[in-house]
Residue frames as qw, qx, qy, qz and C-alpha x, y, z in Angstrom:
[[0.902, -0.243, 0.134, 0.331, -32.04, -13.84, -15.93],
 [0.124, 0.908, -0.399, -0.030, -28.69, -12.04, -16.47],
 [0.944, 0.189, -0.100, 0.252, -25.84, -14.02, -18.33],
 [0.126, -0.914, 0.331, 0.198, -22.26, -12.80, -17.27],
 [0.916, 0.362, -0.140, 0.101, -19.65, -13.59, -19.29],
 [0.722, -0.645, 0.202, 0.150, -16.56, -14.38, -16.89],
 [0.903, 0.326, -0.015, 0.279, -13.26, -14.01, -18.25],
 [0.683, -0.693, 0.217, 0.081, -9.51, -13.58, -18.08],
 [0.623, 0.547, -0.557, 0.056, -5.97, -14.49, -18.87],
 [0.827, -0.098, -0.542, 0.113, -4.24, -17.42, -17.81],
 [0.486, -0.233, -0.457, 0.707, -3.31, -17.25, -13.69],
 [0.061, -0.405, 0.072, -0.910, -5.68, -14.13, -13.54],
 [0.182, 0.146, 0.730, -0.642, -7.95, -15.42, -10.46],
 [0.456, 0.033, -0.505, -0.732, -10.92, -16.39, -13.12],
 [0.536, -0.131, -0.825, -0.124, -11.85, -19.58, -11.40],
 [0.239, -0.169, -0.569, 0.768, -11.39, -18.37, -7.65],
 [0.213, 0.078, 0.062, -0.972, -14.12, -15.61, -8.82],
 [0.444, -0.091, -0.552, -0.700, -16.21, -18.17, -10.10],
 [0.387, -0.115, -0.779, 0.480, -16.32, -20.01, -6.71],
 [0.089, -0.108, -0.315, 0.939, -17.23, -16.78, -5.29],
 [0.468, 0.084, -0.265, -0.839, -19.92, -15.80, -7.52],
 [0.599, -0.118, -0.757, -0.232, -21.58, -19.51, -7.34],
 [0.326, -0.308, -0.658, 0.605, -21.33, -19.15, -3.24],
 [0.127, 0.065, -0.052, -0.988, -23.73, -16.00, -4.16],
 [0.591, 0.243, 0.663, -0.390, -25.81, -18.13, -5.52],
 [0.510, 0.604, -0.500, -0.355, -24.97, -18.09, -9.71],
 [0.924, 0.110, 0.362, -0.049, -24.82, -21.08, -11.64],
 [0.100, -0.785, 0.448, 0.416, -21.68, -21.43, -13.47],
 [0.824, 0.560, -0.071, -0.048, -20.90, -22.73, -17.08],
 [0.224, -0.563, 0.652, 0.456, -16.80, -23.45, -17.41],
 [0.700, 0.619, -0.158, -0.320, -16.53, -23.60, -20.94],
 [0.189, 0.557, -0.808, -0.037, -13.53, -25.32, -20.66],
 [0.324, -0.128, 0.858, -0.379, -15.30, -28.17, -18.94],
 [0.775, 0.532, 0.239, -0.245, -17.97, -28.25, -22.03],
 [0.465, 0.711, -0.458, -0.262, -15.18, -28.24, -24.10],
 [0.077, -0.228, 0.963, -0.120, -13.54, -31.60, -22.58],
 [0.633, 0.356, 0.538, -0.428, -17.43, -32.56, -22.51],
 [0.534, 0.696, -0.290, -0.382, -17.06, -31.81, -27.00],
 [0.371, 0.570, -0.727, -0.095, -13.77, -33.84, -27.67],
 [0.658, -0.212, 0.686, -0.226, -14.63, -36.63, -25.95],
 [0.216, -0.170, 0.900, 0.338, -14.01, -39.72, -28.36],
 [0.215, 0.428, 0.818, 0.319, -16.72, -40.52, -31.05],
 [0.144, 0.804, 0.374, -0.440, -17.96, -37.25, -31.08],
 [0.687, 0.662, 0.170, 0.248, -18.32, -35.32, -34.40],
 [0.144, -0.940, 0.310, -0.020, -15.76, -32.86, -32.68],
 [0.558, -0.463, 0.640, 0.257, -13.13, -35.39, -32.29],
 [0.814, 0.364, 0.443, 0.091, -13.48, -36.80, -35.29],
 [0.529, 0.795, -0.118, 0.271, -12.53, -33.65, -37.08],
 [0.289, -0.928, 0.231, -0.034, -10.20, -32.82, -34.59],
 [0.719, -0.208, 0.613, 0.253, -8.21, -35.99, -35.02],
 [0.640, 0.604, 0.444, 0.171, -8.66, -35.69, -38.79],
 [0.039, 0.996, -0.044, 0.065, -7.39, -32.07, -38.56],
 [0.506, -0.810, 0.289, -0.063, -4.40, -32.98, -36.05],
 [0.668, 0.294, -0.683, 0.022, -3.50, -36.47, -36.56],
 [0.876, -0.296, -0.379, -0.025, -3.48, -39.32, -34.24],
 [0.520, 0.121, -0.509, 0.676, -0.16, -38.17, -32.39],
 [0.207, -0.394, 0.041, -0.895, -2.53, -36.04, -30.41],
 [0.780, -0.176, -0.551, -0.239, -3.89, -39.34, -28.99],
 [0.275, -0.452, 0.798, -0.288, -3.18, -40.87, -25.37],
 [0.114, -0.223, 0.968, 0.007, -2.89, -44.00, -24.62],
 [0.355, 0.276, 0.747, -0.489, -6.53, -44.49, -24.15],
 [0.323, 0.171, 0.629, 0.686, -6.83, -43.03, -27.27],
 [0.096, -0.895, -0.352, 0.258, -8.91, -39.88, -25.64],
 [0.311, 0.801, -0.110, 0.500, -7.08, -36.16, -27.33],
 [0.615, -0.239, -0.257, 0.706, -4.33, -35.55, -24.99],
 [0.095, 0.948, 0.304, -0.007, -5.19, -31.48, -24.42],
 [0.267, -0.808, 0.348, 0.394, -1.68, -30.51, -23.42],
 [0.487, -0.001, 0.589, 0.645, -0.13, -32.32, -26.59],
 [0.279, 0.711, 0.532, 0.366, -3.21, -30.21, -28.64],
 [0.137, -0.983, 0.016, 0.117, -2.92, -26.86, -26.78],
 [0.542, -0.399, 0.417, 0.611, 1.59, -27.62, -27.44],
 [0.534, 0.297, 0.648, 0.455, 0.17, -27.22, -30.99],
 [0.081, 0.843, 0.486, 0.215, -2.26, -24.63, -31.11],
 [0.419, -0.849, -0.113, 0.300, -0.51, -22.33, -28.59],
 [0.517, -0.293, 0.524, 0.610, 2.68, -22.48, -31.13],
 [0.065, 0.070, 0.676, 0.731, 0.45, -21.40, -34.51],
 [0.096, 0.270, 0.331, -0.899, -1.72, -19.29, -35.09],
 [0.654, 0.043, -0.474, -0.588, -3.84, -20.52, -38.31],
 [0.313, -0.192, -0.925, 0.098, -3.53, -24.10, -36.36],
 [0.025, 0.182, 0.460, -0.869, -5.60, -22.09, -33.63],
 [0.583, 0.197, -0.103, -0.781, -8.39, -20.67, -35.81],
 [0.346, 0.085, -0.909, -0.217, -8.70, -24.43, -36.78],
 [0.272, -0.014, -0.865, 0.421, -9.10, -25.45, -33.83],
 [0.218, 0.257, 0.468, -0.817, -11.66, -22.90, -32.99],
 [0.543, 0.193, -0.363, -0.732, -13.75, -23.15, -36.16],
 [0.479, -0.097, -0.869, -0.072, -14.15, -27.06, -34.88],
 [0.275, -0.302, -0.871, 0.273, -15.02, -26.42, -31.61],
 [0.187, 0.155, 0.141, -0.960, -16.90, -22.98, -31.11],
 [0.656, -0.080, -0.292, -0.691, -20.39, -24.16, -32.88],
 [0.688, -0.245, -0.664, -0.161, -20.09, -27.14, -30.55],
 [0.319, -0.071, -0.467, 0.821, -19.62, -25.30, -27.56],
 [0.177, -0.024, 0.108, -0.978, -21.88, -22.73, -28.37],
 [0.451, -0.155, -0.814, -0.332, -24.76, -25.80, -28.84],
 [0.607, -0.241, -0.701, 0.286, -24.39, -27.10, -25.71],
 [0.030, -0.025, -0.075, 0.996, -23.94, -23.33, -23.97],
 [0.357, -0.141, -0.080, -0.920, -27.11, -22.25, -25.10],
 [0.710, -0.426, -0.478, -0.293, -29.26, -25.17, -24.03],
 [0.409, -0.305, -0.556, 0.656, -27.71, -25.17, -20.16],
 [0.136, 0.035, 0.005, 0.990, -28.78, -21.60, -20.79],
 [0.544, -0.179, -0.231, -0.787, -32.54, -21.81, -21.85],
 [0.572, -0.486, -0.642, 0.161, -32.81, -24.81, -18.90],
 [0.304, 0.069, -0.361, 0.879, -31.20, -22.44, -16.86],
 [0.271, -0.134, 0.006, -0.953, -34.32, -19.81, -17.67],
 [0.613, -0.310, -0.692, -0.221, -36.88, -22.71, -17.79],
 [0.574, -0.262, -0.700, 0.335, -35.94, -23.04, -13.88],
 [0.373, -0.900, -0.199, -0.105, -36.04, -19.76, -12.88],
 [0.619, -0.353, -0.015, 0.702, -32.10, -18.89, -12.35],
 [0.148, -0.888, -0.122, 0.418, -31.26, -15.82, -11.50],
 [0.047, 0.783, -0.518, -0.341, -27.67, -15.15, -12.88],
 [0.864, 0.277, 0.106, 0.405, -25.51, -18.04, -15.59],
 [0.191, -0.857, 0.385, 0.284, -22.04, -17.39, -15.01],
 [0.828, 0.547, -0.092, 0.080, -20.17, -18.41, -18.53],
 [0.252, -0.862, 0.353, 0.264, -16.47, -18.61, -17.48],
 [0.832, 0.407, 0.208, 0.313, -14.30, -18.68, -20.48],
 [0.427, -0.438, 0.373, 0.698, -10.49, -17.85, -20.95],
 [0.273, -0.145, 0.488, 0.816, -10.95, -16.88, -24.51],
 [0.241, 0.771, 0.588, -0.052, -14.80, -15.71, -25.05],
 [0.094, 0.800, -0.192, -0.561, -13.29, -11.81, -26.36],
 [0.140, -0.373, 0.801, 0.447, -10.65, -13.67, -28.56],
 [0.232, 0.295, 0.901, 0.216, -13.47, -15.69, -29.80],
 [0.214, -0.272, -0.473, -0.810, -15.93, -13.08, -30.58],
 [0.300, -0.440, -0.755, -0.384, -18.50, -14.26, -28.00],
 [0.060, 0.217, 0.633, -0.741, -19.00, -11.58, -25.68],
 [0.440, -0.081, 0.075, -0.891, -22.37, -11.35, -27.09],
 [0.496, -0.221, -0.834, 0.099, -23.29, -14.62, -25.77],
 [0.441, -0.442, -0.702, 0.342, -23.63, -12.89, -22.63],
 [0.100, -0.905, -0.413, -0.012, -25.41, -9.90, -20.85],
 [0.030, -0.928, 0.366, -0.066, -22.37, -8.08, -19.44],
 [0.759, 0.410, -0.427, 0.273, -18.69, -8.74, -19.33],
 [0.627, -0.699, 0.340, -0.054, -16.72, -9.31, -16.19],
 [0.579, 0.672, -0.277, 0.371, -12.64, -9.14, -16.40],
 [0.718, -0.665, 0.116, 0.170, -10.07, -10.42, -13.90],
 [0.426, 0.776, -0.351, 0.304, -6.96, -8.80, -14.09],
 [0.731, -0.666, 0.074, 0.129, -3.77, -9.15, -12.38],
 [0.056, 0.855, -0.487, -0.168, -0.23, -7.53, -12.73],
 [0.715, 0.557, -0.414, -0.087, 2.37, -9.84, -14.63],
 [0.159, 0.309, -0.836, 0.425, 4.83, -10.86, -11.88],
 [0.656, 0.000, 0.431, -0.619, 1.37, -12.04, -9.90],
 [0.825, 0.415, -0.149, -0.353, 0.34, -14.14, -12.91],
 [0.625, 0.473, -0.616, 0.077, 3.60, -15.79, -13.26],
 [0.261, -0.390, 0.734, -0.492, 4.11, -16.58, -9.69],
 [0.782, -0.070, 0.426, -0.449, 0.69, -18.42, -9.43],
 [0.739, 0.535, -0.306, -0.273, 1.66, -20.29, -12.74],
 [0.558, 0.400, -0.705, 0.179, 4.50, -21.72, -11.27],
 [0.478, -0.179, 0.478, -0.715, 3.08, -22.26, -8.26],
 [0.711, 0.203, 0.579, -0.344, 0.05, -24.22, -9.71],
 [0.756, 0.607, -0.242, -0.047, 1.37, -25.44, -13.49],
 [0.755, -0.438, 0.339, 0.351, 4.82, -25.79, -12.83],
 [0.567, 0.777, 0.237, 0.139, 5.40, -23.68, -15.78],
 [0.634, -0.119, 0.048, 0.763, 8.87, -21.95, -16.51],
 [0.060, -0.665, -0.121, 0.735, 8.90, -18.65, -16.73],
 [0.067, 0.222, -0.431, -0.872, 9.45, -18.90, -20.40],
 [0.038, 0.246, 0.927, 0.281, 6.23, -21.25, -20.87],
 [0.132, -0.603, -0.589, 0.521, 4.31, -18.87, -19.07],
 [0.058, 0.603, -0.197, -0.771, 5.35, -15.66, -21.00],
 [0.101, 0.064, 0.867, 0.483, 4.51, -17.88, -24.09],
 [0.141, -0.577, -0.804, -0.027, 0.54, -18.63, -22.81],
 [0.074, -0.609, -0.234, 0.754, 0.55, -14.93, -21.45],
 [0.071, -0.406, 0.471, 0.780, 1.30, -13.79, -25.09],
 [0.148, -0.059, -0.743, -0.649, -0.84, -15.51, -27.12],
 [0.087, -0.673, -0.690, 0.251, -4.17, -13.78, -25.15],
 [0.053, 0.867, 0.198, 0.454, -5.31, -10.72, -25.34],
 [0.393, 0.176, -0.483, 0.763, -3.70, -8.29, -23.13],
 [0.149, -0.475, -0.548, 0.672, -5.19, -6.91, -19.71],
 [0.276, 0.502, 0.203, -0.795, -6.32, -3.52, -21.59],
 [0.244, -0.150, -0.681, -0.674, -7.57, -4.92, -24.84],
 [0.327, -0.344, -0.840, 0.262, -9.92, -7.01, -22.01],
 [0.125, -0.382, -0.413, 0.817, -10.43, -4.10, -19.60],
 [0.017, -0.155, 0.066, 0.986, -12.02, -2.06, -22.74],
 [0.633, -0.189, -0.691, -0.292, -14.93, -4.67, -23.68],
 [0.220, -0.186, -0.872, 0.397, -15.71, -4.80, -19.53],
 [0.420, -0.731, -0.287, -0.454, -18.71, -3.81, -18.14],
 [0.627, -0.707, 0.268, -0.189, -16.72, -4.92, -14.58],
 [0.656, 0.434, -0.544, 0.293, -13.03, -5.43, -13.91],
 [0.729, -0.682, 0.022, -0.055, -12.42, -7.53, -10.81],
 [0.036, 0.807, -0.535, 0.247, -8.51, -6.85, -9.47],
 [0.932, -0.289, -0.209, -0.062, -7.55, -10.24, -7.85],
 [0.573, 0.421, -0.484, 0.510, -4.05, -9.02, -6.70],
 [0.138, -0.451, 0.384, -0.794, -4.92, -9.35, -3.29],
 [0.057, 0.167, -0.949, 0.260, -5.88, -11.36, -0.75],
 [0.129, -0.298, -0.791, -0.518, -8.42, -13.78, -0.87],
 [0.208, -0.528, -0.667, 0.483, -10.44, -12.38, 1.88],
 [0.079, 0.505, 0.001, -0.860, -10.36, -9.01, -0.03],
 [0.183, 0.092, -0.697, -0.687, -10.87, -10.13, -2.97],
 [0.122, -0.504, -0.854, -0.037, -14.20, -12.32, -1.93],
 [0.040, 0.743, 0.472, -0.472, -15.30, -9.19, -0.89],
 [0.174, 0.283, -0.486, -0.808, -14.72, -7.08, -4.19],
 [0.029, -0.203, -0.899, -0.387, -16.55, -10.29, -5.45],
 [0.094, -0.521, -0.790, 0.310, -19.50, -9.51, -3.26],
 [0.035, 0.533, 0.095, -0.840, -19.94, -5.84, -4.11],
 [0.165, 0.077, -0.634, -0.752, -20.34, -6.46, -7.66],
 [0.067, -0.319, -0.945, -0.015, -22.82, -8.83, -6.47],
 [0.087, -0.575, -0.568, 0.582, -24.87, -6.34, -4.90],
 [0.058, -0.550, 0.255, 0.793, -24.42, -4.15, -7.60],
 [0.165, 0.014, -0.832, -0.530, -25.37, -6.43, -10.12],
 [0.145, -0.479, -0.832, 0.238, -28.51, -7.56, -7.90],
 [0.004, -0.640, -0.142, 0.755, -29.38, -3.39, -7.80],
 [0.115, 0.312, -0.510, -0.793, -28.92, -3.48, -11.66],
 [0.178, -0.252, -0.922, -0.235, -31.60, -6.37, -12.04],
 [0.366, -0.318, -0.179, -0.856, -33.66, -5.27, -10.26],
 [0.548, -0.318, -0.750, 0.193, -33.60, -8.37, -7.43]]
């Protein structure tokens, strides 16, 4: 089985690739989607997280509001490491058992997509690295587009990622996504083939 670890900066066509790659026939992890799985109320994650934060981080329901936590984190940079030192060993828990069912069954590829797996340290979670890039004025467009972000909120969340070539130098494969999606599903599809040639399928 061959783990890729899928990543990206924000508006870089990260999700769109994971689509792709799952229509291949990969099985795809969003980490972000284990993370909302973590903070879910009574878990030991919330607990600290609330403990850490404070309760204004609450909605109504009294579930962690992410955009009031990410208004924090995204603004401070020790808050940040907090944040990660709570939720990385419960991420990475949960991660590795989806993983070793994964092999149990017999899957081919586990696609890990995570916006900050470099920043965090965990490309060696996975086998190779795969890196969607896309030019700045691209990035912001889609942002406001789908976020409704201002240009400055954007340049904020841009900034406080790694940059395109820190990314690019830690790839094994860097998929371009400026470009339409018909091209771009094919880019997706070469790698595939490529990656299927490297396994040995």
């Amino acid at each position: 089985m061959r783990v890729i670890g899928l990543t990206g900066g924000i508006g870089s066509g990260k999700s769109t690739v994971a689509r792709y790659l799952a229509g291949l026939g990969a099985v795809v992890i969003d980490l972000d989607k284990v993370g909302h799985e973590v903070l879910k109320s009574g878990s030991q994650a919330f607990k600290r997280v609330v403990s850490e934060f404070g309760k204004d981080i609450l909605d109504a329901s009294g579930e962690i509001d992410r955009a009031r936590l990410g208004n924090l984190v995204f603004k401070n940079q020790k808050a940040l490491l907090c944040l990660n030192r709570i939720m990385h060993p419960a991420i990475d828990e949960i991660v590795n058992e989806k993983i070793e069912e994964y092999r149990r069954r017999g899957v081919k590829v586990v696609v890990l997509e995570a916006a900050a797996m470099l920043e965090a340290g965990r490309a060696g979670q996975a086998d190779e690295i795969w890196v969607t890039v896309a030019p700045e004025a691209t990035v912001l467009n889609r942002l406001k587009q789908r976020s409704g972000y201002s240009e400055k909120e954007s340049r904020a969340r841009i900034r406080s990622q790694l940059s395109n070539e820190e990314r690019t130098e830690q790839a094994n494969v860097v998929i371009d996504t400026d470009c339409r999606l018909d091209e771009l599903k094919a880019r997706v599809e070469a790698e595939w083939r490529k990656l299927m040639e490297r396994s040995g399928e």
